[in-house]
VMD Tcl script that draws the C-alpha trace (Angstrom):
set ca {
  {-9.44 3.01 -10.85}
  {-12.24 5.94 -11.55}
  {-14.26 4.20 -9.06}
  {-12.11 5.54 -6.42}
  {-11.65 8.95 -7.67}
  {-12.78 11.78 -5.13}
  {-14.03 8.43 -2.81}
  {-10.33 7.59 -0.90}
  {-7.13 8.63 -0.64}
  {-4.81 5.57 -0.16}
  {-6.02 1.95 -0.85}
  {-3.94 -1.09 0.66}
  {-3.86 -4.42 -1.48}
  {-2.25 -6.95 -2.37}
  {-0.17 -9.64 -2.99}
  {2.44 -9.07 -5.60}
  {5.25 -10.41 -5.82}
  {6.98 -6.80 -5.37}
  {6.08 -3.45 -3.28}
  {4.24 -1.37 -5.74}
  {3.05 1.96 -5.20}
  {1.40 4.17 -8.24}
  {-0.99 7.47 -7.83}
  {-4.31 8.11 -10.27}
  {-6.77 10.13 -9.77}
  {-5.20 11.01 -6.38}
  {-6.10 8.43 -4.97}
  {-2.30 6.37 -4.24}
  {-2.31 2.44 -4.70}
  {0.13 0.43 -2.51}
  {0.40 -3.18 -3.45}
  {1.98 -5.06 -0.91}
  {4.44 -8.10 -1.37}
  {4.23 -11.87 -1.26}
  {3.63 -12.52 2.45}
  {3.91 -16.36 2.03}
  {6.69 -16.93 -0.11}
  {10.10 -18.25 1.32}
  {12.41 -15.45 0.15}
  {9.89 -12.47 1.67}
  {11.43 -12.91 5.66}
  {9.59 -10.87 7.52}
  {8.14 -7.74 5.12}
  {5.79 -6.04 6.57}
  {4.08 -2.35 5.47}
  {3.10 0.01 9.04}
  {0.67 2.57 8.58}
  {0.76 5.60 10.71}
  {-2.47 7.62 10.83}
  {-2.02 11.38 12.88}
  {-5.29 13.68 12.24}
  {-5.56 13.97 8.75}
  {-2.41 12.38 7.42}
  {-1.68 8.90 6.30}
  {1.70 7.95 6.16}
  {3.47 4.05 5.43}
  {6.60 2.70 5.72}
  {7.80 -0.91 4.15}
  {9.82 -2.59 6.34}
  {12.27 -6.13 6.72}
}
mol new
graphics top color blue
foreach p $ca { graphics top sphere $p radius 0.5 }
foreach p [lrange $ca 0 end-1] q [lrange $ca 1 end] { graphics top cylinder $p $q radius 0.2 }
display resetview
């Protein structure tokens, strides 16, 4: 996770088999769900991006 320090803010991966989102360094870490598995029906994660800010929502 040092790698990232100072370098990015937010950084999108993924899959898990639950949302996870954690902060180090400042940098925030958003793990997104199981996309393929039968019980995720239609999870998704939007990203709004407005000048400087970076915002997400996870969504059904």
């Amino acid at each position: 996770m040092s790698l990232l320090k100072n370098r990015c803010h937010i950084l999108f991966t993924g899959h898990l088999h639950k949302q996870v989102v954690k902060e180090s360094g400042g940098v925030s870490y958003i793990l997104l769900e199981n996309y393929g598995s039968t019980d995720a029906t239609g999870v998704f994660c939007r990203v709004y991006v407005s000048g400087d800010a970076v915002s997400w929502e996870f969504g059904e």
